[in-house]
N, C-alpha and C positions, 0 to 999 in steps of 0.2 A: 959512288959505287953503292950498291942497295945491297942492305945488312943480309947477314948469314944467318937463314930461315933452315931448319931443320928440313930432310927431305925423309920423304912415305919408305924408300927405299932402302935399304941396307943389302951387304953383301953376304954371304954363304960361306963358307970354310972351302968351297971350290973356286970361288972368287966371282959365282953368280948374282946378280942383281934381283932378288925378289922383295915383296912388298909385304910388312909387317901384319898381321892381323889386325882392322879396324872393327871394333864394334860397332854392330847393326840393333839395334833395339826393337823390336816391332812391339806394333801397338795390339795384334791380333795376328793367327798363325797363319795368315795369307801372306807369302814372301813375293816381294817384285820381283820380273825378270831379272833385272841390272844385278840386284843383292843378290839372286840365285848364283849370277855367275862369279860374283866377285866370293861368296863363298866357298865355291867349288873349286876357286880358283885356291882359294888356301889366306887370300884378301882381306877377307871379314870374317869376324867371329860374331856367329849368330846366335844371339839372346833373344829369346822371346816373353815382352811383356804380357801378363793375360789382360784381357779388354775388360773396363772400367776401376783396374785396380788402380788409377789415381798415379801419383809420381815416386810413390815410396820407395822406388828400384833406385832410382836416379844418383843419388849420392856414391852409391855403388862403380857409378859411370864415369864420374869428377876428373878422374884423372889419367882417363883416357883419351888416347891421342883426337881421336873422333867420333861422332856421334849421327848413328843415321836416324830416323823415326818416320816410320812407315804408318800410314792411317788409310781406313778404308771405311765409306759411307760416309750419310752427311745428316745422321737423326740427332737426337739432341744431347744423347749422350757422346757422341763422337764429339759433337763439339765440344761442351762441359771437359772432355777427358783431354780435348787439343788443348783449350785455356790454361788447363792445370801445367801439360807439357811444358807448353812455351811459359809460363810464369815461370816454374821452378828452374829452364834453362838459364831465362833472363837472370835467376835472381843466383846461381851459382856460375855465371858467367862461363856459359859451357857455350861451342860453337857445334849449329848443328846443322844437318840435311834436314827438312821434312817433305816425303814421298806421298801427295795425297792424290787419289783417284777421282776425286770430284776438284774441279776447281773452286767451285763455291765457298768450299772449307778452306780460301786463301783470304787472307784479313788483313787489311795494311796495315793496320795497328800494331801488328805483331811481326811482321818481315817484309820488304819490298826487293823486288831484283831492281829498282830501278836505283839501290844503294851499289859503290863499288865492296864486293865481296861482304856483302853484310855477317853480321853472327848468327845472324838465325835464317838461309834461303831454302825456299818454294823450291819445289822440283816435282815433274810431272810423274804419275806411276809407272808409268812406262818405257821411264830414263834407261839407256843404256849401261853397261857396264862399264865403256871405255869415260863415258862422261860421267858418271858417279865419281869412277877412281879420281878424273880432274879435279872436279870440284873438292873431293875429299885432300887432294893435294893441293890444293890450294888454299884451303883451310888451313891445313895444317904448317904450310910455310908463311901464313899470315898470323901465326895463334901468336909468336911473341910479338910482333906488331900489335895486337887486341889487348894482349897482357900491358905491354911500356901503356897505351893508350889508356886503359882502365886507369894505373895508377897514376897520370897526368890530370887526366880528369878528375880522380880522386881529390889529390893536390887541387884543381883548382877548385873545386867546389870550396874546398875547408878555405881557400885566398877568398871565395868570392863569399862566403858565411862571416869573414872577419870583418870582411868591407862593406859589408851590408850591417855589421856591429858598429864599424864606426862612422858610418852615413849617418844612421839612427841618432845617435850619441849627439854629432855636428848639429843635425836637424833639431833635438831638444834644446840644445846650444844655442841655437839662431833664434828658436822660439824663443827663450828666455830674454835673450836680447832685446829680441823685437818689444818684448813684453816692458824691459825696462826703457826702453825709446819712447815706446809711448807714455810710461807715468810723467816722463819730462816735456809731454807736450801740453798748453791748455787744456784743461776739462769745460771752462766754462770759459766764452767773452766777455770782456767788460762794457756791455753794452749801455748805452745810456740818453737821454732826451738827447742828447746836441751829434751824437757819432753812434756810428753801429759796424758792427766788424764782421765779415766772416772767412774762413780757411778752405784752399783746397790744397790736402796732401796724399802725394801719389807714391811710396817708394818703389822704387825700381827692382828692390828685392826683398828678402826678411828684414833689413835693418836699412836704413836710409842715409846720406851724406846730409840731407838736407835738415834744416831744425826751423824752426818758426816760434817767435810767441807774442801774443797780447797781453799785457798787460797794464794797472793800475798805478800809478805812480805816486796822486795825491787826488785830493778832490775833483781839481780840474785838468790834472794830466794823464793821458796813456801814452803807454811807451809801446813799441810792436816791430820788431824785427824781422827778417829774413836770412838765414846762412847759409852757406851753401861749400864744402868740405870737399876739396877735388876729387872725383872719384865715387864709388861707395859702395857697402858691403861693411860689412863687422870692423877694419880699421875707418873707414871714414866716417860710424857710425860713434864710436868710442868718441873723437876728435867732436862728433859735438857736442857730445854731453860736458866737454871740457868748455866750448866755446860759452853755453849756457852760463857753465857758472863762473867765468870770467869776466861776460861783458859786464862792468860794475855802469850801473845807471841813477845813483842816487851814493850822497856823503851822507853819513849820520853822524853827528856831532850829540852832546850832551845832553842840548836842550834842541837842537833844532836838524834841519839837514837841507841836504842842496844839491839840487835834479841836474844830473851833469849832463852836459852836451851830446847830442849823440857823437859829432865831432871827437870829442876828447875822449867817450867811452870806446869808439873806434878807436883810434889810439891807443889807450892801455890796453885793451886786447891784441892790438898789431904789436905791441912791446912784449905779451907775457908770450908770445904765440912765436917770436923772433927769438925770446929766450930758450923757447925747448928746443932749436934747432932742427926745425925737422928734417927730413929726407929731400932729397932735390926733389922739386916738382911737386913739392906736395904745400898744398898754400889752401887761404880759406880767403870768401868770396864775403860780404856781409850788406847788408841794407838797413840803415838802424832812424825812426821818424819818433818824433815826440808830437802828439796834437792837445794846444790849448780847447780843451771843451767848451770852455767858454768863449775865445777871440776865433775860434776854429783857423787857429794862427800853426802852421807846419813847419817843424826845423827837422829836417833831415841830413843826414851823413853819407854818403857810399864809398864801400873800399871794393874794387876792381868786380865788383857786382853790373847786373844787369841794370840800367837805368829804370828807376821806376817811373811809371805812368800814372798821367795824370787824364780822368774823364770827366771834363766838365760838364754844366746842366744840357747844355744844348746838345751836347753828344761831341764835339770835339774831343779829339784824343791828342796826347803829347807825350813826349818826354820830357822829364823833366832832368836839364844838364847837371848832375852833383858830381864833381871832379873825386878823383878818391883812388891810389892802386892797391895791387893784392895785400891781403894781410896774411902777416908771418913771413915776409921773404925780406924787407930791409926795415929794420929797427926806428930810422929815424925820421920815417913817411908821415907826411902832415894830412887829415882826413878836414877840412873844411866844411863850415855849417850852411848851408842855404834853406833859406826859408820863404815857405809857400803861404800867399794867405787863399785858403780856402772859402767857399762860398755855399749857402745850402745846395745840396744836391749836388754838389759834387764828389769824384772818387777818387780816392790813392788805389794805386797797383803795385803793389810790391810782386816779383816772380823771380823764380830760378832759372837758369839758361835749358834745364831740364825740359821745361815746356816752349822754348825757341825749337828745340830739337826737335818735341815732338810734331811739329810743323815740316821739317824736313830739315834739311846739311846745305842750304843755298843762300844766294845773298836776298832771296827772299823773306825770308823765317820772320826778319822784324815786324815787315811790312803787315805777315799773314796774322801774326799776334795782335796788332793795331787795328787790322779790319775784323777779326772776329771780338774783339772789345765793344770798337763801334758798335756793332752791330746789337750788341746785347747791353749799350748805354744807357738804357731806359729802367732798368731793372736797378732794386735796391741790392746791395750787397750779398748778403744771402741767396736773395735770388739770383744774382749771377753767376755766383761759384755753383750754383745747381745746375743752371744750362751750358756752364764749362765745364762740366761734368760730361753733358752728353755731348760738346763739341770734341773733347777728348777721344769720345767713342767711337767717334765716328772717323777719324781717321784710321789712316794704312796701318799705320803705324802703332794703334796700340796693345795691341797681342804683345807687341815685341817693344815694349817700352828701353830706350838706351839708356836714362837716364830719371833721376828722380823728378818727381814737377810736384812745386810749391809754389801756389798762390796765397797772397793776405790781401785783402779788401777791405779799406776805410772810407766807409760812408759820412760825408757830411749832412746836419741834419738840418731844418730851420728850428729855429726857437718857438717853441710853443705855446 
């Protein structure tokens, strides 16, 4: 049923139906037809404002049922004097008629008929009476309609000023994050005559699931993982900075110490990672390679990770089979050592399923990863994370990246 709108009309002590006196305001002492008759009719109560005195009547007006405004001419004070009008209506939320005899002096900025029943409508000078009176009754059974409106509005702006408070908030939040994400990543590789390394990382948002690092073990070892935290966003981001300082990859003993298997550092992490219980479905992915610098001799690990590749001198690509399941989902999963002997000039590929993805969702994805390697098998390390840089680019899909993509690259070198 549609709400109970105030009507123009009231009855008489004879029980006749006449219309209250609306206020007509003119802007100058030339009265339209239409308001001629609605005052003699007894309709409108005619005030006349004098021309260029500005809006200083208006308040006066506030709380009256309706509001006409009559304007004539189109020089530049008529306009200047309509600006003022229509501001001060707008800004005391008054609903009004304006009567202007040029059309030109119509400005969309400030009223359109092509609104239903706007608060502030156009009407020509030579409106009639019977449609003045409609339109003022129509006004006037929409005004508490305009009023509930106004204070919804209100209301939502202060909802939409609180949420745009804590957008902000979130957003310094994220940054902060992101900020700490990155001090846990390499600054520098541990490049050296026999191996050379380089990274390519992509998060998918402010904070990444994915984590990477190269590092230094002893004179002639580097250790250099890949992880990868289902998911990602601020919890799967937290999840690696855990993963970080968990994988242990070295014992220290007194006088000496001892470079633990990637094997077994898998392991203790699939153990501590079992022990915090996580949530269903929430597991981590990991790739963990130790390389003798000197025997260019590879022992690698994988737990429920992307097999890493191998690109030998000739351009041959492979995978290389390291058996291994998720880590964090059953306590007493065994992560197995295999070992590669490398040769100069060849590559390890460690990646995240991230950049399977960004290939496409098909039983293609491995294939397409394997042929754009090839193809860029010529290139040393660094230089190939740079033009898998622009292969990234160049696909559909990277505007709308799904998922994080992490590459590491292990360059064998020849002895020099």
């Amino acid at each position: 049923m549609p709400a109970m709108v105030p009507d123009i009309h009231e009855q008489d002590r004879d029980g006749a139906v006449s219309a209250p006196p609306v206020p007509v305001v003119l802007s100058d002492r030339q009265v339209p037809p239409g308001v001629s008759e609605l005052e003699a009719s007894g309709a409108a109560c005619l005030r006349v404002h004098p021309a260029g005195q500005g809006s200083d009547d208006l308040p006066l007006v506030r709380d009256c049922p309706g509001l006409v405004l009559a304007v004539r001419g189109d020089d530049l004070e008529v306009r200047k004097r309509l600006g003022r009008w229509v501001a001060a209506v707008s800004e005391q939320n008054l609903q009004c008629i304006i009567l202007a005899d040029d059309p030109k002096l119509r400005y969309d900025g400030w009223w359109t008929t092509a609104d239903v029943l706007p608060k502030i409508q156009w009407c020509g000078w030579d409106v009639g009476a019977e449609e003045l009176r409609g339109r003022i009754a129509a006004m006037l059974d929409y005004r508490q309609v305009f009023d509930r409106s106004e204070k919804y509005l209100g209301q939502l702006e202060q909802w939409a000023s609180s949420l745009n408070n804590s957008f902000e908030e979130l957003h310094q939040e994220l940054r902060l994050a992101w900020r700490v994400q990155q001090d846990f990543l390499p600054k520098q590789l541990p490049n050296g005559d026999r191996a050379r390394f380089a990274a390519l990382y992509r998060p998918a948002s402010w904070v990444s699931g994915d984590i990477y690092d190269v590092f230094r073990l002893d004179e002639h070892h580097v250790g250099f993982y890949v992880a990868d935290v289902v998911g990602h966003g601020v919890a799967a981001g937290l999840m690696t900075l855990f993963v970080k300082r968990a994988l242990v990859t070295k014992e220290i003993g007194e006088n000496s110490y001892v470079l633990v298997p990637p094997g077994r550092s898998l392991s203790k992490l699939n153990a501590d990672l079992s022990e915090m219980q996580l949530p269903e479905q929430q597991f981590v992915t990991a790739c963990y390679a130790i390389l003798n610098t000197e025997t260019l001799e590879l022992s690698v690990a994988r737990g429920g990770h992307p097999l890493p590749i191998l690109i030998d001198s000739s351009g041959q690509v492979s995978r290389i089979e390291v058996p291994g399941p998720l880590l964090g989902v059953f306590e007493d999963s065994e992560y197995p050592d295999v070992r590669v002997q490398l040769a100069a000039g060849d590559k390890l590929v460690m990646i995240t399923d991230g950049l399977e993805q960004a290939f496409g969702h098909d039983e293609h994805t491995e294939r397409k990863v394997v042929e754009a390697l090839a193809k860029l098998h010529h290139l040393g390390a660094e230089e190939l994370v740079q033009a898998f840089h622009g292969v990234l680019d160049s696909l559909e899909s990277s505007l709308h990246t799904g998922d994080d993509i992490t590459v590491v690259v292990a360059e064998a070198l020849a002895r020099s």
